[in-house]
N, C-alpha and C positions, 0 to 999 in steps of 0.2 A: 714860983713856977705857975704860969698859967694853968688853967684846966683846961685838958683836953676832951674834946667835943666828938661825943658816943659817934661809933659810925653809921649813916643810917640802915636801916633794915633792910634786909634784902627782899626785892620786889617781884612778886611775880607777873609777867605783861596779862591783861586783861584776856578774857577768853575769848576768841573770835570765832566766825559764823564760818567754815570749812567753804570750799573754793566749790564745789560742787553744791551746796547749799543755796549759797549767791546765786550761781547758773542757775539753781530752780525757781530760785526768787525773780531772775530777770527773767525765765523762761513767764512767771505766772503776770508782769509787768505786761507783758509781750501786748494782752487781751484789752492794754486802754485803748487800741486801734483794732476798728474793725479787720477780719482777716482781708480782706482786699484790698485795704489802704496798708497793712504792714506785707504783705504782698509787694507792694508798687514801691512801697519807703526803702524793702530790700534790696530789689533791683537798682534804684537810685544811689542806693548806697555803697553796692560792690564796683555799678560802673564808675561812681567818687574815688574810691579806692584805688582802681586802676589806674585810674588818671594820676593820681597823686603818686603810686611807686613808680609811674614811665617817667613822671616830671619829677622824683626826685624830692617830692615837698612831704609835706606828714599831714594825715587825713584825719588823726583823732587825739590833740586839739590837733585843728585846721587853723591856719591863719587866715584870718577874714580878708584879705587878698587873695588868696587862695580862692577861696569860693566863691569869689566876685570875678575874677577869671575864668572859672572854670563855667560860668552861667554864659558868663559875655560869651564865649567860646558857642556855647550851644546857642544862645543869639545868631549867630550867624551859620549855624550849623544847618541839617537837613539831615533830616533820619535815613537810614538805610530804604533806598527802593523809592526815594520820595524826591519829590522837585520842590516842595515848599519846606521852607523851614519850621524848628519846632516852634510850639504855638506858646505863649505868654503862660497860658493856662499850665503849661506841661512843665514849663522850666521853674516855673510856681512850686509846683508839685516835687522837684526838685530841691529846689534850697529848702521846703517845710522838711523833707528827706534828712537832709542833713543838717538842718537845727535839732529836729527830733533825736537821732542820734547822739550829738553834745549833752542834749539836757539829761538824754535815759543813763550817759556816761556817768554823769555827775550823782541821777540816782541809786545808782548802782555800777560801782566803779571796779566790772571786773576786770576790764580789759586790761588798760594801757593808760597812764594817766599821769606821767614824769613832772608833766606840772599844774596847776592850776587852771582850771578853764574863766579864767577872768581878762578881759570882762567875757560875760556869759556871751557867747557865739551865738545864741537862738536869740539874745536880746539886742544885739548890736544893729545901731540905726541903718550900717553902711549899709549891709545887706538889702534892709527893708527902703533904702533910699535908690538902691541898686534896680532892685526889682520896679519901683515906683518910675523909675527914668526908661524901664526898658519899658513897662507900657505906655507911656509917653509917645514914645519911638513909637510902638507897633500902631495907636492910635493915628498918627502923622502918617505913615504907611497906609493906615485904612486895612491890617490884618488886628486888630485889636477884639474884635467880637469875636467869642465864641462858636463857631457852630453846633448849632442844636438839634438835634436830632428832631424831624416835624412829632407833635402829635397827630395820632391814631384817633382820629372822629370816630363817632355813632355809625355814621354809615357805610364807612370805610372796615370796621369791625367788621360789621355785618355782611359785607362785601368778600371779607377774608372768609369770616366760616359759610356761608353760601356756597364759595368756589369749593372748597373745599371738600364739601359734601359731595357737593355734584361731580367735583371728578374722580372720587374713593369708587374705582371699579375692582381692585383685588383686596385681601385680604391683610396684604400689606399696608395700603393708601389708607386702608379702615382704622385698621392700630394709629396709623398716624397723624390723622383726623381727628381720631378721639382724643388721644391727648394734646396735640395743637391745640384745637377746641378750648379744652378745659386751660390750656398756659391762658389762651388771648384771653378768656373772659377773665380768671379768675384774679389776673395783674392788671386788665381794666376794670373791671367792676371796683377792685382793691385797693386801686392807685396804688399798684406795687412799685417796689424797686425790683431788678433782676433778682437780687439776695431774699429777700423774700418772699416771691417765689418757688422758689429751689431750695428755699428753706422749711416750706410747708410740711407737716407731717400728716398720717393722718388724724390723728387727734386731735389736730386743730379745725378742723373742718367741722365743726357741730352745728346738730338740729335742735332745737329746743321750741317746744310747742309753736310746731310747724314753721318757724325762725331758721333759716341759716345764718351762722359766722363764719367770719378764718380768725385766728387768733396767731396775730403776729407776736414772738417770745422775743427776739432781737431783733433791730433792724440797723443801720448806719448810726442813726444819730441817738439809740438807744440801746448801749451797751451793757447796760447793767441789768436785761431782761425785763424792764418794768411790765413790759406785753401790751399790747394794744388789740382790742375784741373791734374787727371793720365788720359791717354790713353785707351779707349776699344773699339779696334780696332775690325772689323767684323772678324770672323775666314773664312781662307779660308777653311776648315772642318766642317759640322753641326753637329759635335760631340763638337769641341773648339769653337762654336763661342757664345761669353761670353754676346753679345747682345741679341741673340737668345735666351739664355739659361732664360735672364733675364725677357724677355718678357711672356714666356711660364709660368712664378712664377708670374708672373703678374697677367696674364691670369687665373690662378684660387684667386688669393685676390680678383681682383674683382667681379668676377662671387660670390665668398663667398660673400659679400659685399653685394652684389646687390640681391641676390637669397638664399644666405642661404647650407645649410648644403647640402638639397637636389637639389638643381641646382649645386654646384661643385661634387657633385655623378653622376650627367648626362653629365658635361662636362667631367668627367675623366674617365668613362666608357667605354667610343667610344673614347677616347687617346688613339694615335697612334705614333709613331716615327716618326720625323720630317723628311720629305723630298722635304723641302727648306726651304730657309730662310727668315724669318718674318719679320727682323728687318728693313727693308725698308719699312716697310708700320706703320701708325700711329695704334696705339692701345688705350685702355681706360684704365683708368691710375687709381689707388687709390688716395685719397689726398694728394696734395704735402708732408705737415707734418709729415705722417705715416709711420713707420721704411718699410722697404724692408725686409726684413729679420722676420718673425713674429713667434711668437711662433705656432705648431701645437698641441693642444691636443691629448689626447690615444683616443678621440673619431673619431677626425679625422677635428677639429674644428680650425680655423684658427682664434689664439686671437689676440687681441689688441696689446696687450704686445708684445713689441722687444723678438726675441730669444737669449736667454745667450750666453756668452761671451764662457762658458763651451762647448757649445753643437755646437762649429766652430770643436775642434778636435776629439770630438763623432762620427762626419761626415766623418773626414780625417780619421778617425780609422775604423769606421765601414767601408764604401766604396772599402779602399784597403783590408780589411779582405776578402770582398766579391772576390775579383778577384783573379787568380789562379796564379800569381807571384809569388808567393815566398817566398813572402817579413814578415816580424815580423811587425806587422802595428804598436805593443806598441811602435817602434822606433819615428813613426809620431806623429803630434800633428797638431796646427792649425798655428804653425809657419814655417813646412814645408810646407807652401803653398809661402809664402814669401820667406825665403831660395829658393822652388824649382827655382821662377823666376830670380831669382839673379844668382846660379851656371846653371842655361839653359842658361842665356843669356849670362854669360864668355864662357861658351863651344861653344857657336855659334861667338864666337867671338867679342860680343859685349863691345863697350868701356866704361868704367868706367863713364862719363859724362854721355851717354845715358842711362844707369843702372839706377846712381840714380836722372834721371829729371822723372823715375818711381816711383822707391821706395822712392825717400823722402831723402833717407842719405846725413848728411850735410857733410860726410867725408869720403873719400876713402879710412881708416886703417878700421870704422866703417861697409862700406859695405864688403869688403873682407869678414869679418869675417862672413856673411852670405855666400860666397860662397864654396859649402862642397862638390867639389869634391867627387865622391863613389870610385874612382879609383885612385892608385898612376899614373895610365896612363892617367889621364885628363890634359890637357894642360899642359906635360911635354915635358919641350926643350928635354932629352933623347932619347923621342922617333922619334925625327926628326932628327938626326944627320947623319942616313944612315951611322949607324952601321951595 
């Protein structure tokens, strides 16, 4: 009689990571993308979704027909309230939306996941050959560029905070001058992003024998906090000097702070236009912690709360509307603040290393492409040849 063969032992299934665990894990995943781009990846994502339970199709995996339809589709689409259709750039921002989604699936698979996401969806050609053919198209159209928000020139700055001053007659126009002010210089001087910015605290704004800094902690394309210490140099004009500017927004947070609605009504009533400069002498300061930037109430109240990210180009829009140039201010935004410093500093002749131990850019195809020349005559060899 044969031997009979032991039964094997009874197995206990491995221990697993609790379904609430996961979600924290995916929630802490969440921060490879800046809050603004998982912002945007959101929205792209739920309106996928919809689309996909109206049509019947499954959104996670997605069949890569699917998302190749669903692109073409907005190809010929047109946003709500709009005549042109959406831009290359946007439906771009779309399909990275929903690659990213697949991959984060795969890194963490709480959701929904019945089968294998192979081949991997964020890596499949058709997509990337999808997109490649729609700018083709929009190239052949002549809607294929970009539009760029203009840079904000030297003069054009200066133009903004001038007006500004000169038409702060109430006590209101004053508070909001003052920190106007302090937005344009301190994201031109900084070749800021909007986000950083409105990301300033005060802490970061330091003097160090007789030195100003801003000390960027995060920015877009530095997520891991490595921080970048920029320049803000004293202006030799009390109209640019971005130290000055910063003090004066100071000057009323804490008086608000300290005194209330009606003690920054008594300091900004008897405001007057600067004639010298402040930032050599100490001032009183708000708490390290608290944004620089704050919101202003319709009341005239100076909250808690950081001011949006929105309301950097509200400021560049409004400002240049106000001043008698010329200019179509819908051109600007809150990134030709950035740009402006980048095409000032090539016209002045500044070299590329200097540019971006400002701006940040880890690469010199990167930074060019902020700088936007207004004139085919700006730094062209042509006009030196002594024709």
């Amino acid at each position: 009689m044969p031997d009979v063969l032991p039964a094997p032992a009874a197995t206990t299934a491995p221990a697993s990571i609790s379904v609430a665990g996961r979600q924290r894990i995916d929630d802490a995943l969440g921060d490879v993308l800046a809050p603004s781009t998982r912002r945007a990846y959101e929205r792209h994502w739920q309106a996928f979704e919809s689309y996909c339970q109206v049509s019947g199709y499954q959104s996670l995996p997605a069949d890569v027909d699917v998302v190749c339809e669903y692109l073409h589709i907005m190809e010929r689409s047109r946003p709500a309230g709009s005549d042109r259709p959406y831009k290359v750039s946007y439906i771009d921002q779309v399909a990275a939306a929903i690659k990213y989604k697949h991959r984060a699936a795969v890194a963490m698979p709480i959701a929904v996941v019945d089968q294998p996401l192979t081949p991997a969806l964020w890596e499949h050609p058709k997509i990337s050959d999808f997109m490649r053919a729609m700018r083709n198209r929009a190239s052949r159209a002549g809607t294929a560029a970009p539009v760029q928000e203009q840079p904000l020139l030297l003069d054009e700055l200066t133009a903004c905070i001038s007006t500004a001053r000169a038409d702060a007659d109430t006590w209101r126009k004053h508070l909001h001058e003052r920190r106007d002010t302090a937005v344009l210089l301190l994201g031109w001087v900084g070749a800021q992003r909007r986000s950083e910015i409105t990301g300033l605290r005060v802490r970061d704004v330091t003097r160090t024998y007789s030195k100003w800094t801003m000390t960027v902690r995060r920015s877009k394309t530095d997520q891991a906090g490595k921080e970048h210490v920029k320049a803000l140099p004293t202006g030799e004009s009390l109209i640019t000097c971005g130290p000055c500017a910063y003090l004066r927004w100071m000057e009323a947070v804490t008086t608000y702070d300290e005194h209330g609605r009606m003690g920054l009504i008594r300091l900004l009533a008897r405001s007057e236009p600067p004639s010298h400069h402040i930032c050599r002498n100490n001032a009183p300061l708000p708490k390290p912690g608290s944004p620089v930037f704050r919101r202003i109430t319709r009341a005239g109240d100076i909250d808690e709360r950081v001011m949006s990210d929105e309301m950097v180009s509200t400021i560049v829009r409004r400002r240049l509307a106000a001043t008698d140039l010329g200019v179509d201010a819908t051109d600007f935004g809150a990134h030709s603040l950035r740009a402006g410093f980048v095409t000032e500093a090539y016209l002045n002749g500044k070299e590329d290393r200097q540019i971006m131990r400002q701006s940040g850019h880890r690469s010199t195809s990167g930074l060019r492409r902020y700088a936007r020349e207004r004139s085919a005559y700006d730094n062209n060899a042509a006009t030196g040849l002594g024709l």
